[in-house]
TORMITOR-144516 format. One record per residue (C-alpha): x negated, y, z negated; residue number from 1. Coordinates in nm, 3 decimals. Last residue first. Layout:
<nodes>
- X:Y:Z:NUM
...
</nodes>
This chain:
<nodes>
- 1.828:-3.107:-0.096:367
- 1.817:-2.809:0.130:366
- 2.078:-2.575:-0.018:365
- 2.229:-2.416:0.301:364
- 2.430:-2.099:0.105:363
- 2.740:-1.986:0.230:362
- 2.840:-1.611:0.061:361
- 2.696:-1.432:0.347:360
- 2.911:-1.617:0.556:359
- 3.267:-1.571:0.416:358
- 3.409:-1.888:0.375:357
- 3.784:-1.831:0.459:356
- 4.055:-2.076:0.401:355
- 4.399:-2.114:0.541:354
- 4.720:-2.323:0.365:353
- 4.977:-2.581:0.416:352
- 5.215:-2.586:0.118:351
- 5.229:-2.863:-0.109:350
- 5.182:-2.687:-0.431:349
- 5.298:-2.353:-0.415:348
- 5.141:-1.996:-0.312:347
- 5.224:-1.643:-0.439:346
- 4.922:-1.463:-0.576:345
- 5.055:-1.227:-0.887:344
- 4.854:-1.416:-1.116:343
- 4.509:-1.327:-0.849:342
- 4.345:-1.651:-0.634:341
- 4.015:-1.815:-0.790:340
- 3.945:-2.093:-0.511:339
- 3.846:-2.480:-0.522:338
- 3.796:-2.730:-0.209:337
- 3.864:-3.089:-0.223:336
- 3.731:-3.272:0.046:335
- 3.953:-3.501:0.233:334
- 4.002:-3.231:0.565:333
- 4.060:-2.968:0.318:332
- 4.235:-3.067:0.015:331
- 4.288:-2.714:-0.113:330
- 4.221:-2.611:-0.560:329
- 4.333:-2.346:-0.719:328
- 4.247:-2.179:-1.054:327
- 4.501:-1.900:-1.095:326
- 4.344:-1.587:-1.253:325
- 4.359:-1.368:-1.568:324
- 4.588:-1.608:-1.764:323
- 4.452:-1.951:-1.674:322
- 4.739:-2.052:-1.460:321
- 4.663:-2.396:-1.259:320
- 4.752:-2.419:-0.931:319
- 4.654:-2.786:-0.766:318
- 4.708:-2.957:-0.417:317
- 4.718:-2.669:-0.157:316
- 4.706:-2.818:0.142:315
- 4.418:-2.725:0.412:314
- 4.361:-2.580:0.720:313
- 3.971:-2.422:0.738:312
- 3.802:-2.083:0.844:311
- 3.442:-2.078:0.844:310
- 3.411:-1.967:1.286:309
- 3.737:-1.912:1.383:308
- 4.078:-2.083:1.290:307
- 4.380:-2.128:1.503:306
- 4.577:-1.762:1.500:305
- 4.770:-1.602:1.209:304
- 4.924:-1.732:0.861:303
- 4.754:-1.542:0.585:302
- 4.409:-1.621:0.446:301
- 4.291:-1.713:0.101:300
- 3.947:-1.627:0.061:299
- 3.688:-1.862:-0.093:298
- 3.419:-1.624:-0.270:297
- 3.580:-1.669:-0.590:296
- 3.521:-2.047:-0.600:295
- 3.163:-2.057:-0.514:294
- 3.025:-2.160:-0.197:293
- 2.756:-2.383:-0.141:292
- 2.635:-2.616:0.146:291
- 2.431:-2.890:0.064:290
- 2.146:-2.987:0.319:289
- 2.015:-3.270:0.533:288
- 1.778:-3.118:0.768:287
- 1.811:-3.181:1.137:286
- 1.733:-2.851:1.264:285
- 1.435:-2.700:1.001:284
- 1.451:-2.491:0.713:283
- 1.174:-2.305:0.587:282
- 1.331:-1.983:0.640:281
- 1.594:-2.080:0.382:280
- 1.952:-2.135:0.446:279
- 2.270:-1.843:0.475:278
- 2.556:-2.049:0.568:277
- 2.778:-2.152:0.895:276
- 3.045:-2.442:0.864:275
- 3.060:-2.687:1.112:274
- 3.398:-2.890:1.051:273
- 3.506:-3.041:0.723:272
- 3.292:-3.291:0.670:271
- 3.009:-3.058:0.750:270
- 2.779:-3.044:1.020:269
- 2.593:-2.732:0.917:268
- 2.537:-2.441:1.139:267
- 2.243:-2.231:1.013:266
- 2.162:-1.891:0.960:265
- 1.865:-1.655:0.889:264
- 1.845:-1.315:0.753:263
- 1.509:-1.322:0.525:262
- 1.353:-1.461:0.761:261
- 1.439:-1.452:1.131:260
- 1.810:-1.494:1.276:259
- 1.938:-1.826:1.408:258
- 1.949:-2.214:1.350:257
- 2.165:-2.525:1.492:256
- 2.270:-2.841:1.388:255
- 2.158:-2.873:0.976:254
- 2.271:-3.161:0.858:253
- 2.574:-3.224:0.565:252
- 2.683:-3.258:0.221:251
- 2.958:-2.963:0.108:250
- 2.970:-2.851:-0.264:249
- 3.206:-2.631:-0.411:248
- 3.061:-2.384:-0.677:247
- 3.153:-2.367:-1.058:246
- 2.913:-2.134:-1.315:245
- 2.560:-2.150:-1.340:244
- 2.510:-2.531:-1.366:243
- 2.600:-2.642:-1.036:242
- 2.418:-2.430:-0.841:241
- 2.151:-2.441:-1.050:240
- 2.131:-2.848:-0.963:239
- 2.242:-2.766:-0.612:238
- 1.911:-2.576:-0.515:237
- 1.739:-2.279:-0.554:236
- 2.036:-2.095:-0.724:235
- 2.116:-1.738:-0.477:234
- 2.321:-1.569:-0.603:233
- 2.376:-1.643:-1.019:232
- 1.994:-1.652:-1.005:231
- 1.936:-1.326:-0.858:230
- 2.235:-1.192:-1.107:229
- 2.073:-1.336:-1.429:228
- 1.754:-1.204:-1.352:227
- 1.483:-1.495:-1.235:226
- 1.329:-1.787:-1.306:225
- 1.465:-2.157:-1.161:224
- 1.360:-2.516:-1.202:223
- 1.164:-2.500:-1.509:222
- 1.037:-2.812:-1.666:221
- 1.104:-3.107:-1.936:220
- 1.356:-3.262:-1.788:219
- 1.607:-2.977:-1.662:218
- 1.553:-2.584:-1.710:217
- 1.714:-2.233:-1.576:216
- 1.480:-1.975:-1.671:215
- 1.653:-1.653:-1.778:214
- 1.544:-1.246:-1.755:213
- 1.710:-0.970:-1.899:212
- 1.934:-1.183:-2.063:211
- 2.266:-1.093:-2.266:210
- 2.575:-1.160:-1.986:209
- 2.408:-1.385:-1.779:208
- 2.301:-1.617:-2.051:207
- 2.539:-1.628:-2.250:206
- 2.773:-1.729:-2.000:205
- 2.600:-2.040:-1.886:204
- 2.597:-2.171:-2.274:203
- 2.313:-2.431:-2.282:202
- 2.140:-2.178:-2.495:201
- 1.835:-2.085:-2.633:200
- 1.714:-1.728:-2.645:199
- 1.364:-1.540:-2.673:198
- 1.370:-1.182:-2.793:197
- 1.100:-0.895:-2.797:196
- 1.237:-0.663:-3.011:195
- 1.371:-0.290:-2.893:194
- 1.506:-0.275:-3.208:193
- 1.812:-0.108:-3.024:192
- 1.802:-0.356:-2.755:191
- 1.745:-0.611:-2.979:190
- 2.096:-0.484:-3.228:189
- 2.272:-0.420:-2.890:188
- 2.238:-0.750:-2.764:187
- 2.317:-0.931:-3.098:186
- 2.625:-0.737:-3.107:185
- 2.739:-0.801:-2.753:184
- 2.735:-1.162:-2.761:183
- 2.849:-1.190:-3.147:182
- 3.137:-0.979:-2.961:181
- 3.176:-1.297:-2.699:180
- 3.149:-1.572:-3.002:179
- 3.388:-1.441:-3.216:178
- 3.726:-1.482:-2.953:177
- 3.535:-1.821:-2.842:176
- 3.515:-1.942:-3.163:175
- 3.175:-1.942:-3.338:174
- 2.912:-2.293:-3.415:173
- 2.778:-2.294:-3.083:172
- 2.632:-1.872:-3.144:171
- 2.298:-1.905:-3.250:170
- 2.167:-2.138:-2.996:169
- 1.812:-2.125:-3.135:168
- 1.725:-1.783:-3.114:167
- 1.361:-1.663:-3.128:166
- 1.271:-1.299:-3.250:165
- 0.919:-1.155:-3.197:164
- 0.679:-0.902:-3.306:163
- 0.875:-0.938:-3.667:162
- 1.041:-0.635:-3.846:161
- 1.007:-0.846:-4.173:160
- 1.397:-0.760:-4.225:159
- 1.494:-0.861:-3.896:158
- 1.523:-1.282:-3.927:157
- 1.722:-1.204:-4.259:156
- 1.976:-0.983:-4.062:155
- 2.005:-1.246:-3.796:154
- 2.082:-1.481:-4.036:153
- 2.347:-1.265:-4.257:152
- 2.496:-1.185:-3.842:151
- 2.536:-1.526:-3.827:150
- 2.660:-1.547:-4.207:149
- 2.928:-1.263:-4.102:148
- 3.062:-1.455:-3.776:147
- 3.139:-1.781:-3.991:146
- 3.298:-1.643:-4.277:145
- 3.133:-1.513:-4.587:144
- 3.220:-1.653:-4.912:143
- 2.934:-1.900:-4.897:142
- 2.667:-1.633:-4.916:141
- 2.766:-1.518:-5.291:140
- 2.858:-1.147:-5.211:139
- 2.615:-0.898:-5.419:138
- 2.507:-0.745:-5.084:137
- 2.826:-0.706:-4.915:136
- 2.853:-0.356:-4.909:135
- 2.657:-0.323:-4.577:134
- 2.739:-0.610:-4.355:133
- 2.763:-0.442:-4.019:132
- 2.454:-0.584:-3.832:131
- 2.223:-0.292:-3.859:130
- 2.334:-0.207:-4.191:129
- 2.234:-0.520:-4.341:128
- 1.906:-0.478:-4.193:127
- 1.873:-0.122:-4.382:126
- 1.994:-0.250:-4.682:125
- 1.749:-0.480:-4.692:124
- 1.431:-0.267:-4.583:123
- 1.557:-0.043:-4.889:122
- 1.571:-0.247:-5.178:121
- 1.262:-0.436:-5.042:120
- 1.059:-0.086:-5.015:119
- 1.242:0.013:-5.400:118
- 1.094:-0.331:-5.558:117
- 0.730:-0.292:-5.385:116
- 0.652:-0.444:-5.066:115
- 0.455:-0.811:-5.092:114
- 0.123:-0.794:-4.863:113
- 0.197:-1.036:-4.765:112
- 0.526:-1.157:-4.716:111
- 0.678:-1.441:-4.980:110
- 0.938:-1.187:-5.172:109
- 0.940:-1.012:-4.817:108
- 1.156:-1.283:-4.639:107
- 1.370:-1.376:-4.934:106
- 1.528:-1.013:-4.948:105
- 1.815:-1.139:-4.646:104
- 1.893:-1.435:-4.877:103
- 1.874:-1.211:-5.199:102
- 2.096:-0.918:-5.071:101
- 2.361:-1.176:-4.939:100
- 2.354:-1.399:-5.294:99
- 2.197:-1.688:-5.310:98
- 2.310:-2.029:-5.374:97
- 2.375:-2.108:-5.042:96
- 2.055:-2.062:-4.853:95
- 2.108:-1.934:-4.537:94
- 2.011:-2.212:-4.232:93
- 2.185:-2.022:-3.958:92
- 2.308:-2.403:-3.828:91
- 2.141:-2.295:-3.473:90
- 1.871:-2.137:-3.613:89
- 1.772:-1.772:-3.620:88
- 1.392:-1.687:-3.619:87
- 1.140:-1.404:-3.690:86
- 0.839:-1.447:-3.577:85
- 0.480:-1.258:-3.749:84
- 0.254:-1.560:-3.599:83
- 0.111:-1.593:-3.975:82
- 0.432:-1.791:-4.140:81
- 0.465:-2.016:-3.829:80
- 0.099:-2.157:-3.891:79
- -0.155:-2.087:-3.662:78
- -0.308:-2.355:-3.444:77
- -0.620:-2.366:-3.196:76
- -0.799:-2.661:-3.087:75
- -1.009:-2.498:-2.831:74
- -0.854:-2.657:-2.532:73
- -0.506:-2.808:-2.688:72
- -0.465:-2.397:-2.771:71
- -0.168:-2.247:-3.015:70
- -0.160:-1.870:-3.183:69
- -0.366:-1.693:-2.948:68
- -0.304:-1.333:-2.990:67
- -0.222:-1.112:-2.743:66
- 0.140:-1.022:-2.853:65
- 0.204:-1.393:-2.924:64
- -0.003:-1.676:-2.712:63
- 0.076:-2.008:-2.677:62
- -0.154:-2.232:-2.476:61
- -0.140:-2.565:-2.366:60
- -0.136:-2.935:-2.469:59
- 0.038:-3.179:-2.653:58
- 0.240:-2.961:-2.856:57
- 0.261:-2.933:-3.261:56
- 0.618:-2.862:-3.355:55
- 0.723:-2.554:-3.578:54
- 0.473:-2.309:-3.451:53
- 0.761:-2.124:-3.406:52
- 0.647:-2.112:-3.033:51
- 0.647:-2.479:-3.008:50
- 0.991:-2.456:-3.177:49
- 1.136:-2.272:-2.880:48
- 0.959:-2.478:-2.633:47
- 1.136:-2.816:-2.830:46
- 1.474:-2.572:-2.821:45
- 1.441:-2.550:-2.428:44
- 1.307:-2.933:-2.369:43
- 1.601:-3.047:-2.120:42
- 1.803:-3.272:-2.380:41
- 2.088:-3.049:-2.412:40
- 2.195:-2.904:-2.033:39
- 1.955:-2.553:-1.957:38
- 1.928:-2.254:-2.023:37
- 1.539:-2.051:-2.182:36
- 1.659:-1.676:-2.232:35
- 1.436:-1.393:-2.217:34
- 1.559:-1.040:-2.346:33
- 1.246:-0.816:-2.282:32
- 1.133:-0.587:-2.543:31
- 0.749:-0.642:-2.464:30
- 0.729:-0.886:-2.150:29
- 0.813:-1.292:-2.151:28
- 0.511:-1.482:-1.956:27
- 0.602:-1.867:-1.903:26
- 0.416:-2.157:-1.785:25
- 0.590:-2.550:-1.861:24
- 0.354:-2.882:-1.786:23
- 0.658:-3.088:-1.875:22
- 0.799:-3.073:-2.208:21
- 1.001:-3.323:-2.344:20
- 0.757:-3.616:-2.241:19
- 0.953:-3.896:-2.430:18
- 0.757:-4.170:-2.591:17
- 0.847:-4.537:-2.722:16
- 1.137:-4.709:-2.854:15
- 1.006:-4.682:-3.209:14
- 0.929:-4.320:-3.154:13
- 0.667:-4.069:-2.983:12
- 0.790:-3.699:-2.873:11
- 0.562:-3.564:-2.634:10
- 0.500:-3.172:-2.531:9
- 0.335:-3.003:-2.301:8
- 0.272:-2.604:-2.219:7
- 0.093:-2.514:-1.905:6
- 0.031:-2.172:-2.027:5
- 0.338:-1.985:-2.233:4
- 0.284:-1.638:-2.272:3
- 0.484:-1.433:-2.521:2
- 0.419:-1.025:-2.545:1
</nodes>
């Protein structure tokens, strides 16, 4: 439905140019939910307008259901208002002075051909009904609160039934109450359309809880594709790591190597001790790698016998209480190490402790 070819873009100002975009390839399915995540300044929204056809890339190809709506090659360009798009910004962008019916209506006053009084009548009440603001349609747009003109938005970027909807971090301006059942909503309202959706966000949770598929970004190109869960376990390299949720981080060389692909382990001189993770085939004795673990694959272990093979002494330095979970972290051999323990756990601060890194869970990041 979207494909992205080797897509480029510059941004030139006083203090000289920027590549935003870095030679980027993408191919998003019919229906799929594809989000673009990354940290702010890593080109997501820039590919997001490309798409729009509201910035003019350096080079590439853009193509939208099979057409070819942008080329560097043959010097193509469509305008956004013939690439049939529909679009929600990140400020929503609703027009103030109009009423709910007219701002969600103002898509097929300039659509061509225009519908007819009754088809616009309908088509609008029909998109307000899909995102649970029927009644409203005489209420000035200002009087709504903030979850009701995101959904207003989203309703106005439906009403055309466009090919495509693109999402420009819809959902920073919401609490964090509204902001999970926007989540949900907007999923089930694509899914039900079955609309071909692409999503920016720097929001890690957003993206693994409404994509089908995600490309994790940074400077201008992808560093990661895949579904949220393949990504979530098992990041190529610390950067994803990092960025999709919390994982502890351990700097050492690879010592020894076993198993065949797909299954193979290394030791890793650690500061901490040898530690044993999952690594790449590739990998070679010697390599310097990053070991990580995330926090809610530590185990906690009772008292017993002298630690075996990923089990670690350490003092518990931190409990914090975050409701559903205390968020822990164990100075282990001068590296601080955190864990995800249940309310009901009991440990103190102070105490000596035993850790657990659970093999399968270890991953030998080469760096």
């Amino acid at each position: 439905m979207i494909t992205i070819r080797n897509l480029t873009m510059t941004y030139r100002t006083a203090h000289g140019e920027h590549q935003a975009v870095k030679g980027v390839s993408i191919e998003i399915k019919q229906g799929q939910f594809y989000t673009l995540l990354g940290p702010s300044g890593c080109g997501k929204t820039t590919i997001l307008r490309c798409v729009a056809g509201l910035e003019h890339p350096d080079g590439g190809e853009i193509q939208i259901g099979g057409r070819t709506v942008y080329s560097g090659a043959n010097r193509t360009w469509v305008p956004p208002h013939d690439r049939n798009i529909g679009m929600v910004f990140q400020s929503y962008a609703i027009w103030p002075h109009m009423t709910v019916f007219e701002n969600v209506a103002f898509p097929l006053r300039h659509k061509k051909p225009k519908p007819n009084r009754a088809e616009i009548r309908d088509r609008v009440a029909k998109a307000l009904s899909l995102v649970h603001l029927g009644g409203l349609e005489d209420r000035p747009a200002p009087y709504l609160s903030g979850g009701q003109q995101q959904r207003l938005a989203l309703a106005r970027a439906l009403v055309a039934e466009p090919r495509v909807l693109l999402l420009d971090e819809p959902l920073s301006n919401l609490d964090a109450k509204l902001r999970e059942e926007m989540r949900l909503e907007i999923r089930q309202v694509v899914e039900r359309l079955g609309v071909t959706t692409l999503f920016v966000t720097h929001e890690q949770i957003e993206a693994l809880t409404m994509s089908d598929v995600m490309s994790v970004m940074n400077d201008g190109r992808i560093i990661q594709e895949g579904s949220p869960a393949e990504i979530y376990a098992k990041p190529k390299g610390a950067f994803v790591a990092d960025f999709i949720g919390r994982s502890n981080f351990l700097a050492g060389k690879i010592t020894a190597l076993a198993g065949s692909n797909g299954s193979a382990t290394a030791t890793v001189d650690t500061p901490i001790g040898p530690v044993h993770a999952r690594v790449e085939a590739e990998a070679q004795i010697g390599d310097t790698v990053t070991v990580a673990i995330r926090p809610e694959n530590v185990a906690l272990l009772p008292h017993g016998p002298q630690p075996s093979h990923n089990e670690f002494a350490g003092t518990m330095d931190t409990i914090v209480y975050v409701g559903n979970l205390l968020d822990c972290i164990v100075t282990v051999g001068g590296e601080k190490v955190r864990l995800q323990l249940q309310p009901s756990a009991a440990v103190d601060r102070g105490t000596q402790v035993r850790l657990a890194f659970p093999v399968e869970y270890c991953l030998a990041l080469r760096a």
